[in-house]
Steps between C-alpha positions, in 0.01 A plus 500: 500500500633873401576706746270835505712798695249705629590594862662813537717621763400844547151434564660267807742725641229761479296301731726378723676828568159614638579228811902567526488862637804732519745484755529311854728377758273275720734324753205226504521445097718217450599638170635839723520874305288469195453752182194417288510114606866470440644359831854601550606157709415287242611763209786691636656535178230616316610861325217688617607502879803787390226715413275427833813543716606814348110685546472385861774762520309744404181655640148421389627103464290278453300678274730722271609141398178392377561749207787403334463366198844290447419323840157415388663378149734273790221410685309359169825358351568297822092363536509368133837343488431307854146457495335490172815372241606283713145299529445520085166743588529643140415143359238479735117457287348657828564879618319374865673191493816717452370767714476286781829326450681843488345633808529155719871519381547820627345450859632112524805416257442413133584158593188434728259695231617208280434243696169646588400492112658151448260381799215642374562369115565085712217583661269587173633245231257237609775258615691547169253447235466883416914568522768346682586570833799753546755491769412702736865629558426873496683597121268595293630338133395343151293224701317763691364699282392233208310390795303853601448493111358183497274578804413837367389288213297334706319677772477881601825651673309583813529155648851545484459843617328360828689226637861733445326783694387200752846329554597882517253551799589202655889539493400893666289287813828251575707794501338695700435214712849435552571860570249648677683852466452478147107550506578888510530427130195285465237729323751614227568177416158375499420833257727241257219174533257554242271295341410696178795551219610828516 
């Protein structure tokens, strides 16, 4: 089956950057000083944080940052290269299939989004006689996405859509579960589980 590229990456970023914010430095945030989602302990190399560092020098920080255009241009460059590229969105036949993928990557790691679409695909191929199973290994490859294809082929996207917004909501519960002191982020996150594409 051919491969239709339809999803589009702005149209993501667009909607995730409504959840990411600006800038914070949460001591409770396991992912510590933020800008726009980015979180410097897991991306302290990213080229953006030259330009953060040198306006918190300057008065009127955070928000004279917010402004400038080549650190939104970083900001952008970094979000497709690590979250959408790196998961194949463009070949995606489904913006809200790759709408959701972007933005579960961004809040959880790209490598959980994948596994959260490879569930859901296991879980709708009526034990293999629809597609194959895929392993459920997190990279999103070749195998992957002849098998959304061949789904999409099949049935409407939201089913999909639903059970990765499910295992999404469920993965927010044990977490929080586990660490109680992380329920101060609990209704931000749950403004991520929907039920209806976006």
């Amino acid at each position: 089956m051919e491969v239709k590229i339809l999803a589009n990456f702005l149209e993501a970023y667009n909607i995730t950057m409504k959840n990411e914010g600006g800038w914070g430095d949460d001591p409770t945030d396991v992912g510590g000083e933020t800008y726009k989602g980015i979180a410097r302990r897991y991306n302290p190399s990213w080229n953006g944080w030259i330009i953060v560092d040198e306006y918190k020098t300057k008065p009127g920080f955070p928000n004279t940052a917010y402004n400038d255009t080549n650190l939104n241009a970083k900001v952008k460059e970094f979000y497709k290269a690590m979250y959408w590229d790196v998961n194949l969105l463009d070949e995606f036949a489904s913006q809200g299939i790759a709408n959701e993928m972007f933005d579960t990557g961004v809040n959880m790691g790209v490598g959980r989004a994948g596994k959260f679409l490879q569930k859901a695909l296991n879980l709708l191929n009526k034990n293999g006689t629809v597609y194959p199973d895929v392993v459920e290994d997190g990279s999103i490859g070749s195998n992957t996405i002849k098998a959304l294809n061949s789904y999409l082929a099949y049935k409407d996207e939201s089913f999909v859509y639903k059970l990765m917004n499910i295992f999404q909501g469920m993965h927010y519960i044990e977490y929080m579960t586990k660490s109680p002191a992380q329920e101060k982020f609990a209704f931000g996150w749950l403004e991520r589980v929907e039920f209806l594409k976006k």
